[in-house]
N, C-alpha and C positions, 0 to 999 in steps of 0.2 A: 530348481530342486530336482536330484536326480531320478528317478523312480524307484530306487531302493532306499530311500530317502521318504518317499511318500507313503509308505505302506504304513510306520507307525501312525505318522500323522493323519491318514482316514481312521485310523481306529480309536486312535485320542478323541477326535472328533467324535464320532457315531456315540463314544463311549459319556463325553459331556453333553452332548444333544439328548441322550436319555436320562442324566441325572437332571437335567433343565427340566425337564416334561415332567416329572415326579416332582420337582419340588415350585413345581407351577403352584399349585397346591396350597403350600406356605406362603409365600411371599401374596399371593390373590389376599388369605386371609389374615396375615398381619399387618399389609397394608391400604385392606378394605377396597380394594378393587375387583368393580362387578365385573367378572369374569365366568367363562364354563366351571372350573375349580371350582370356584365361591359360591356356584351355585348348587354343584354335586354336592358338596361338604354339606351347604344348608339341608339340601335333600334329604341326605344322608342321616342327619341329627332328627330331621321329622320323620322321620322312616317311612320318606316316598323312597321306593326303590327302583321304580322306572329310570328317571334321570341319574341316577348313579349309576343302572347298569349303561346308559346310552356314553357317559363319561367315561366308564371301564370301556365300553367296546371301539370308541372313538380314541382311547390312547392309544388301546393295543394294536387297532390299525396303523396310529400316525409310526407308534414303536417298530413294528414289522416292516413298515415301509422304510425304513429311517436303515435300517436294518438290509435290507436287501437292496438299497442304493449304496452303502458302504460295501455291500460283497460286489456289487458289479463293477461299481470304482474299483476295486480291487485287480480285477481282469484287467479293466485297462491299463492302470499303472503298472503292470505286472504279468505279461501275456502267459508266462509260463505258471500260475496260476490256474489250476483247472479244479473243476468239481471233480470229489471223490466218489 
């Protein structure tokens, strides 16, 4: 694959890696699997709010990071690529 070739394909990527991680969520509690999700959610419904924010702070990390591995892929596949 050429490198102008790869650029959409990290962003398609980055971009289905975050719909996954959101919809972790669902799929934990439709199909009853003990999971972090299924246990934020339960949290959430008894209004512990500790472990829902540790859930919120734990996606937004894995998000951000998910995130800033797709922009430095970027660089590579693409030297001329530079921050603005």
């Amino acid at each position: 694959m050429t490198p102008n070739g790869l650029i959409p394909v990290l962003t398609i990527a980055g971009i289905v890696f975050s719909t996954m991680l959101g919809a972790n969520v669902l799929v934990e509690k439709v199909f009853s699997w003990p999971g972090v999700a299924s246990y934020a959610l339960d949290a959430l419904l008894a209004s512990d709010y500790a472990p829902v924010q540790g859930f919120v702070l734990l996606m937004a990390s894995i998000f951000v990071l998910v995130n800033l591995t797709v922009d430095l892929l970027y660089g590579l596949a693409d030297p001329r690529a530079t921050v603005a």
